[in-house]
Steps between C-alpha positions, in 0.01 A plus 500: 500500500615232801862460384518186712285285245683383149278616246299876533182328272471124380289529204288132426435503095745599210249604320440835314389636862760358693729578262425874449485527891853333559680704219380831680523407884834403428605806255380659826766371700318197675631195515220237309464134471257388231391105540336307197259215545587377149811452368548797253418837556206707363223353632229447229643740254818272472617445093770216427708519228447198235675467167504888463167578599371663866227240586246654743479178732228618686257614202541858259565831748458745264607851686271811464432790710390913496741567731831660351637450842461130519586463134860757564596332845465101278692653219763609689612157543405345221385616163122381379449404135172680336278209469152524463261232676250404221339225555268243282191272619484157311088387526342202291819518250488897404755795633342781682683837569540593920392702657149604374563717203371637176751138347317314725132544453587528127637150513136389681225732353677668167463810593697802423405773695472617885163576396416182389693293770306654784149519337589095467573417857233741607245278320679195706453651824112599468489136347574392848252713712753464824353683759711325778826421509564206705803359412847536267246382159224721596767749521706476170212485289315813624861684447616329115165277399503114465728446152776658659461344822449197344846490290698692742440501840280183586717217457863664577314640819368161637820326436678766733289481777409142448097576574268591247419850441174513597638401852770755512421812700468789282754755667772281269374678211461870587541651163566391138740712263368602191695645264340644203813547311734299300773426794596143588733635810362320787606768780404855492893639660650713381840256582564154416756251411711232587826539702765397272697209577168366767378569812780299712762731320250825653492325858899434483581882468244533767683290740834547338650616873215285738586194685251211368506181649232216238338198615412685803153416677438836748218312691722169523777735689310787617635508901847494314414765257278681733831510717783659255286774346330829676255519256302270236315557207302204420329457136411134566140379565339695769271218627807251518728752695198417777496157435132536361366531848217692371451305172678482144446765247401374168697534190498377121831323386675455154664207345749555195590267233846604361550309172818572253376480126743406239422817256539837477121602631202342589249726489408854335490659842674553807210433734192327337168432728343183502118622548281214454456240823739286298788446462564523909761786485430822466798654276851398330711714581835512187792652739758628221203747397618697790823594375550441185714238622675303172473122510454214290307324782202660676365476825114491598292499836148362565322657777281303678340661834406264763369512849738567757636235717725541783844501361440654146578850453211766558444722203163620481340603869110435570412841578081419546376591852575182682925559454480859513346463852755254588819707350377814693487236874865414404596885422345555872746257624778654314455791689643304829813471305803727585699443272393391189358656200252218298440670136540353104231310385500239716593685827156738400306251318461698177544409154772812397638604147857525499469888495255454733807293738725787441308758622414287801873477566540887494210560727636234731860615518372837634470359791852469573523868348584375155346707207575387177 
């Protein structure tokens, strides 16, 4: 590395990315600078203690992966908890069991048996006679039949992508669990869990020996920044790096209602699904599920998605044909860039599990001959 600059890397984002790539470049010897937009670190997966309990400010990130690598390297700063992700769907004032399971079409049909469950949405789908599927309706019914599409996926579905199904593009919905077994755990991994303590506590030991500098706005400063640093790994917005010269890249925002209730619990759940068009969220989220955490106060979330407007954070990226096309002009600009690595969800425009952003990180640091 140029020894005359400060900083070997600047890394823009303390999020689980940023964070994971900072803790190894500089356990590596290099000398890092992270800068935070915001003024906390951990980017979206950031938890804030209140009265006892780790509230998940920016909505439930439940941890799960296959990979004992990702799940070792995480645990080896923090310890997870064992809990299990398991869901309920509240539709025209009944409880139904997520994800599709042997509970669930129990709860809608009465039956008992595998048998009996797939003979019964069988009979839905012939009912239907789809021989095209145009569209995100056309699509879910041909995979689970209209009851199930109809309690479960219809309104919750509309309400986060704000258009109505039979206008979504069908590529949304790919496939459709089905579980014909008694199991109510929403993710198939063989790992799960909560670190204990919260995320921020995870991201701390990550960045336990990092220089971070918060309220720090890269593209506000970027000649200065550009200037102490050799190298940069960016995991902002691609599109606003270039100053949207070729066009904006669509996302889907969130907005979160935090609201302190005077009582022990609220609701029978940790995350309950609001699957009818009304109300206008689409879940509760009951934070002190996650832990265990002991409180005589409670804390709940309602998740509204909304469209994105310039300012809000991004969460969910449009991947249809139109922004895919656009993301891949931007990537061919990257390519001009000496110096500076664009990656996390936002620098590649791809909606990532948090497994999903670990392995990224060890892929990416072997390109400065880091293997994890």
């Amino acid at each position: 590395m140029n020894n005359k600059k400060i900083y070997d890397f600047l890394i823009v984002g303390s999020g689980l990315y940023g964070s994971i790539m900072a803790h190894e470049l500089s356990k590596n010897g290099y000398k890092v600078l992270v800068i935070e937009k915001r003024d906390h670190i951990g980017g979206n997966i950031y938890t804030k203690k209140m009265n006892n309990i780790d509230v998940h400010v920016y909505g439930a990130h439940i941890f799960h992966t296959s990979n004992e690598k990702v799940w070792n390297y995480l645990n080896s700063f923090i310890k997870f908890n064992n809990f299990i992700n398991s869901p309920l769907a509240f539709y025209k004032g009944k409880y139904y069991h997520m994800p599709f399971n042997m509970n669930t079409f129990n709860e809608i049909w009465g039956v008992k048996t595998k048998e009996e469950a797939i003979r019964k949405i069988e009979e839905e789908k012939s009912k239907e006679n789809i021989k095209e599927i145009k569209n995100l309706e056309d699509q879910a019914i041909s995979l689970v039949g209209r009851t199930i599409y109809e309690y479960l996926i219809k309104g919750y579905t509309e309400k986060q992508w704000g258009k109505k199904c039979n206008e979504l593009p069908s590529f949304i919905i790919k496939r459709l669990p089905l579980r014909f077994e008694y199991n109510n755990n929403y993710f198939n991994d063989i790992y799960q869990g909560i670190p204990l303590g919260g995320y921020t506590k995870l991201i701390e030991e990550l960045l336990k020996n990092v220089e971070v500098k918060l309220n720090e706005d890269f593209l506000k400063k970027r000649d200065y920044y550009k200037n102490i640093a050799n190298f940069i790994i960016y995991s902002g917005p691609i599109d606003e790096y270039y100053d949207y010269k070729l066009g904006k890249l669509e996302y889907r925002s969130l907005k979160f209602e935090l609201e302190k209730i005077n009582q022990e619990f609220y609701q029978r759940n940790c995350v309950i699904n609001y699957t009818d068009t009304t109300p206008s969220y689409t879940r509760i989220i009951e934070h002190k599920y996650f832990e265990n955490d002991k409180s005589d106060v409670t804390y709940i979330t309602k998740e509204y998605p909304v469209q994105y407007k310039e300012g809000m954070e991004r969460y969910y990226p449009l991947n249809d044909e139109k922004n895919n096309l656009l993301y891949e002009k931007y990537k061919d600009e990257a390519k001009n860039e000496a110096n500076i690595l664009f990656s996390g969800r936002l620098g590649r425009y791809k909606y990532y599990d948090m497994d999903d952003v670990c392995e990224l990180a060890f892929n990416d640091l072997k390109l400065f001959n880091i293997d994890i």
